[in-house]
N, C-alpha and C positions, 0 to 999 in steps of 0.2 A: 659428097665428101669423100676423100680418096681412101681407101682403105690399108690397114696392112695387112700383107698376105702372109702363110706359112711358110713359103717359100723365103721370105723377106728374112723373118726370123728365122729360119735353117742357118742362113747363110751368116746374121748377125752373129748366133751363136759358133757357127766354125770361124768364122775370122777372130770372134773371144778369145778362143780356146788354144788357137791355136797360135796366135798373134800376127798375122799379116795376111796381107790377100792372097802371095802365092800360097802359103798352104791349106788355107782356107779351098782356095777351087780346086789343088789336089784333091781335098777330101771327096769335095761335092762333084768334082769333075765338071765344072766348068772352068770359061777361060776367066782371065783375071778382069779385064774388062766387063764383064758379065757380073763378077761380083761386086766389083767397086760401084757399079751403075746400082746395084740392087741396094748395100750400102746408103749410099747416096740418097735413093728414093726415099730409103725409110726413116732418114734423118729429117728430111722435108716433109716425111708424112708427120714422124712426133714431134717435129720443130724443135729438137733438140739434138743437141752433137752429142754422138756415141762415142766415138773413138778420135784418141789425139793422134794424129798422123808424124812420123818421122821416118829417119832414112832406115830405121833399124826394126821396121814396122809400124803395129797398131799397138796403141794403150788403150785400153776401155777407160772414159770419163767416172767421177762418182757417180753422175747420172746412171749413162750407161750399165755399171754395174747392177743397180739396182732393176732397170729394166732388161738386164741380163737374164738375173732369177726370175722373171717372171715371162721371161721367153720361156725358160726351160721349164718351168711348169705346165707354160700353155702347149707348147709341145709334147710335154709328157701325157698331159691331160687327152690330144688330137691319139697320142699311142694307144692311151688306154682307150679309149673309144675301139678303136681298131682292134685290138686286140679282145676284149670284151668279146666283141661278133665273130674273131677265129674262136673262140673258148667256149661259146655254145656247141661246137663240134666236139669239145670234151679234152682238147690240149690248150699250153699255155702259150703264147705265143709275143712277142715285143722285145725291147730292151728293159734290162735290169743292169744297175750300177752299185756296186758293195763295193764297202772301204770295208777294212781290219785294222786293229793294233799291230804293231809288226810281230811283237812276241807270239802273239795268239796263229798269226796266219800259217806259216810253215807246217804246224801240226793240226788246225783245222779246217783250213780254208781246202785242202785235198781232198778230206775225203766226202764235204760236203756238197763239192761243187760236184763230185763225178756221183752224186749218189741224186743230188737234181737235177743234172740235164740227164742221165740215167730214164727218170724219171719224166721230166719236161723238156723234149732236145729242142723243141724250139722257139726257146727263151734265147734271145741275146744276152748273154753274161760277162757280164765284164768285173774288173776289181782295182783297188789299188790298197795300197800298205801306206802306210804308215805313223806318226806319232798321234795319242788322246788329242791333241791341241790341230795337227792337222785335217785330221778328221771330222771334226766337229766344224772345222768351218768348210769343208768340199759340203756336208749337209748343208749347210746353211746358204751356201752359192750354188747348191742342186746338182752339183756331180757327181756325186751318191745319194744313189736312194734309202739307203740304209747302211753302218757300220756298226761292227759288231768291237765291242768296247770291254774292258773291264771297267767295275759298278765298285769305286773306291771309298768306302761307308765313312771314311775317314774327312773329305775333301766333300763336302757338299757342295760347293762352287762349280764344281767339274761338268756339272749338267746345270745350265741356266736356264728359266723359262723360256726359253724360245727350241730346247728341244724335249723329246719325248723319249722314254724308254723304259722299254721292256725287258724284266728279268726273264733270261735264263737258267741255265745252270749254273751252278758252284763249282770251280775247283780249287782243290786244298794246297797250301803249298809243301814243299818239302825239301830236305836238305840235300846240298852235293857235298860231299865228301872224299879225300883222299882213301883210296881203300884202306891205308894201315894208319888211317888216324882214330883214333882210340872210342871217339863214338860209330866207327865205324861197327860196333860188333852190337851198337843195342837195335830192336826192332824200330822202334821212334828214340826221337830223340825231341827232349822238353828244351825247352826256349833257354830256362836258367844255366844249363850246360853248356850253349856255344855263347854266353855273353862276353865270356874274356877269351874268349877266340878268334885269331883275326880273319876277319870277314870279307869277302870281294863281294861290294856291294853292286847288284844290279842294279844301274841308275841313270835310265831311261825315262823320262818324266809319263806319270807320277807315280811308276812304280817303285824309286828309289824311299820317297817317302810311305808307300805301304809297306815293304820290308822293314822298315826304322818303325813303322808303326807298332807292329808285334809284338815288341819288346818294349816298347814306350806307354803301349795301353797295361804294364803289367811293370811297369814302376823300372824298366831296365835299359841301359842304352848300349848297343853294340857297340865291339871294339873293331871299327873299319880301319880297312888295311890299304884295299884299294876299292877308285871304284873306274866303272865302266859302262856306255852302255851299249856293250859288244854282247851279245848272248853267247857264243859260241868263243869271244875269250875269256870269258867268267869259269867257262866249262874245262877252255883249257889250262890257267892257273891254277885251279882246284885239283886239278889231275897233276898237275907237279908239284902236289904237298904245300903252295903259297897261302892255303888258305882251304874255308869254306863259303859255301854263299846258299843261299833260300832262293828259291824258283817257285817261278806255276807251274810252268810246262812242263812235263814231263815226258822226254822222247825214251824210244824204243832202243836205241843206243846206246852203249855203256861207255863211251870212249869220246877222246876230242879229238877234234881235227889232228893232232899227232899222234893219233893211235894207241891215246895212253887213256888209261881206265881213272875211271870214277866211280860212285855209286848214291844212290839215295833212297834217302830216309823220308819217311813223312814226320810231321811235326808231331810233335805228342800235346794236341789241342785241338778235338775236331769243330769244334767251334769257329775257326777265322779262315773257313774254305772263299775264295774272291768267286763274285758272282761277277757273270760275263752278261752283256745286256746288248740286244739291238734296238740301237739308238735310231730316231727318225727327226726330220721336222716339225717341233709342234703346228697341228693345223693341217699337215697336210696328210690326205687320205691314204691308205697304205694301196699299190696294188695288189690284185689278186695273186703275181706271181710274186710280190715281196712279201708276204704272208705266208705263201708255201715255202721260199726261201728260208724263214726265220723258224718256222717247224720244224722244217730239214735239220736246222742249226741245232734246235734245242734236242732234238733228237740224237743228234752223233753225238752231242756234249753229255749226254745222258748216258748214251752205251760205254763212252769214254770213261766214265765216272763210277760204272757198275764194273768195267776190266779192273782201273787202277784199285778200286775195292778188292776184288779179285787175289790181284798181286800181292 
């Protein structure tokens, strides 16, 4: 009976990825010929057509896809093996794939990636950004091993049985403000104080509906002015007096991209701090360096949490 090889599937999943043979044998460094034959074989081996062929490349079939994610598994699985037997020598060693939220990355993804290859330099690390909903399904199609999410108490739907996650930490959110707007002078500032204020709503799915939630779980609805889901022009509207807006993140900068100042406040509720979770596949086993990765994580989100306390 003919078998498939790993090689078969390397190659199946670079021509996915990438969509056509030529860069498909870029990646792998063979010729194009060499891929397409390999292709070929393995469609006759699973008697099923992978990929719909036209001028403008390769479409992966429904089939196909499905036996996509389970390339990638079986090749994660060949990694982990390998990797396992460097890691009896006491380092980690393979690929690793993390997604982020985009909001979250910018201020986390820095300093936990140089504080784990720090740590583990030879892990292959990789990442990508961006939105709850794009995220959730690179898990689901195996191109992240894990992404690290905010855990919206609000939206139960946002995590469906088919994935898994783990709380981390919480962080609180807090207000931006123009420096001479007038709650600019209390330490916190309570939710019933900006409600007839106009508000630039960050609304970036789904964190536009967790901002609206704050005031909704406490019988009150914001007075939106604008919304956006620019992070860095939220920042700089509120710096020209247009408004205020509620954030997570909280950077180290006082200023927006026009050099003009802002400030914040934390909310006067510690109660509705957003917990930040790394999300997996249900079912599928973590590895050893995705486990230390997510430590890492919960750790910096922790020192983070014990500064902003600080502040």
């Amino acid at each position: 009976m003919a078998r498939v090889t790993l090689r078969q599937l390397e190659y199946f999943v670079a021509a996915a990825e990438t969509g056509s043979v030529t860069a498909a044998a870029g990646r792998v460094y063979l010729s194009q010929s060499a891929i397409s034959t390999a292709l070929a074989e393995l469609e006759e081996t699973l008697g099923v057509q992978l990929f719909i062929r036209h001028a403008r490349g390769l479409t992966v079939t429904t089939v196909g896809r499905q036996i996509l994610l389970e390339a990638r598994q079986l090749l994660g699985q060949v990694d982990e093996l390998h990797s396992n037997a460097q890691d009896l020598s006491g380092s980690f060693s393979g690929k690793l794939s993390i997604g982020c939220y985009s909001t979250l990355a910018p201020l986390l993804l820095p300093p936990i990636i140089d504080a784990f290859l720090t740590e583990h330099p030879g892990v292959d690390l990789d990442f990508t950004v961006g939105s709850h909903a794009d995220l959730c399904d690179k898990l689901r199609d195996g191109t992240c091993d894990v992404a690290l999410l905010y855990d919206y108490d609000f939206a139960t739907d946002l995590f469906p049985a088919d994935l898994t996650k783990l709380r981390l930490q919480s962080i609180p959110p807090h207000v931006v403000l123009h420096p001479d707007h007038k709650l600019a002078k209390l330490k916190s500032v309570p939710l019933e104080k900006l409600v007839d204020e106009p508000m630039i709503l960050f609304d970036l799915p789904p964190g536009g509906d967790y901002f609206k939630s704050l005031f909704e779980r406490r019988g009150m609805s914001p007075t939106i002015r604008f919304r956006t889901t620019e992070f860095e022009l939220v920042r700089s509207l509120v710096a020209r007096g247009l408004g205020y807006s509620i954030l997570t993140q909280h950077t180290e900068t006082g200023v927006s991209y026009e050099n003009r100042p802002f400030v914040t406040r934390p909310v006067k509720d510690a109660s509705i701090g957003l917990a930040v979770v790394a999300a997996h596949l249900a079912g599928a086993r973590l590895t050893r360096r995705a486990s230390a990765f997510i430590e890492e994580c919960d750790r910096t989100l922790g020192e983070r949490r014990q500064q902003s306390a600080l502040n």
